[in-house]
N, C-alpha and C positions, 0 to 999 in steps of 0.2 A: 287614177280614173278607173272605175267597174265600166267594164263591158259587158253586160247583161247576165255576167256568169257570178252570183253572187260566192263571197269570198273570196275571188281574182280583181286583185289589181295588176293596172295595166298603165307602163310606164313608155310611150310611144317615143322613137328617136324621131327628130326632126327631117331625118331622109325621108321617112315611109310614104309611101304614097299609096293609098286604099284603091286606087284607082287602078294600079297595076298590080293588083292581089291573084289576079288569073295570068300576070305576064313577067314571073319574076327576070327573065332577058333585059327585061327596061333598064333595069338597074346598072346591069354592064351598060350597055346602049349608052346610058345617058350619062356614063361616068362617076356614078356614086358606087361601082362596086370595080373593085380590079380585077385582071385578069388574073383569074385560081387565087383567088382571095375570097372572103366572108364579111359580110358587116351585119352588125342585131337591129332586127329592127322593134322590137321589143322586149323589157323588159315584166314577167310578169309572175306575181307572188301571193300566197296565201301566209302570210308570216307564223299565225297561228298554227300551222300543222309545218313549220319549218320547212316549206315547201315555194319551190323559185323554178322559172323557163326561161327559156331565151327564144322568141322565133326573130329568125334571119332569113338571109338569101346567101346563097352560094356559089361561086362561079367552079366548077372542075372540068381543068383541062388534061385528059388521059395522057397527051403525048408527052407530058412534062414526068410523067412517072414513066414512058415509055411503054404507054399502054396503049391498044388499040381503041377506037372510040374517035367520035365526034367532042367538042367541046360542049357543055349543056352547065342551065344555070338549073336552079332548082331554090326554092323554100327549104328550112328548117326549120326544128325545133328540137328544142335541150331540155332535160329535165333533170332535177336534183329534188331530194331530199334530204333532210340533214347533211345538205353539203355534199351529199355524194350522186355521184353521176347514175341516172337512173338508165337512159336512153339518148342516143341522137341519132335521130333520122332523116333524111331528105322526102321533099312530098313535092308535086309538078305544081299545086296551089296553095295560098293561104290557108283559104276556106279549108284542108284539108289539112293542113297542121294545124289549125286552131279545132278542129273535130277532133281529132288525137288528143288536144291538149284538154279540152273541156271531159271528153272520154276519161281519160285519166283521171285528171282531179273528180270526177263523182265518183270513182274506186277508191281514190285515198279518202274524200270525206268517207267512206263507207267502212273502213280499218278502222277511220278514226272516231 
């Protein structure tokens, strides 16, 4: 499935929920994501330029490393080209790692 970003497909897991795009906490909340665990919630690819994402949610809890800090969820996104890991980053929104990720890919189509 294209999401408006010609040359991305976008392969959605059945967790996601677009509704909760500004509240990745739901996710814990509601028992689709564990405690200091990650689940994808999409997979997405431009196979031609060898290029794949991941955005997820992720639960990190500082005390378990013995760090100071609150417990906080967050969004991600992964990047790879030819297989190799380009970047992963946490973001407080979708909406904001799907900007990183569309940002990105009109750089690579611009290489390529």
């Amino acid at each position: 499935m294209n999401n408006g970003v010609p040359g991305l497909t976008y392969q959605w897991s059945t967790i996601y929920h677009p509704e909760w795009d500004a509240t990745p906490e739901e996710y814990v909340e509601r028992g689709l994501v564990g405690w200091s665990a990650s689940r994808r919630l999409a997979r997405v690819e431009d196979s031609p330029r060898a290029f794949k994402a991941y955005l997820g949610v992720q639960h990190f809890d500082p005390g378990r490393w013995n760090l100071p800090g609150k417990p906080t969820t967050r969004f991600f996104l992964s990047l790879f080209v030819r297989n190799r890991t380009v970047s992963l980053r946490t973001y407080p929104t979708l909406a904001a790692a799907r900007a990183e990720l569309d940002r990105f890919h009109a750089v690579l189509n611009d290489l390529t």
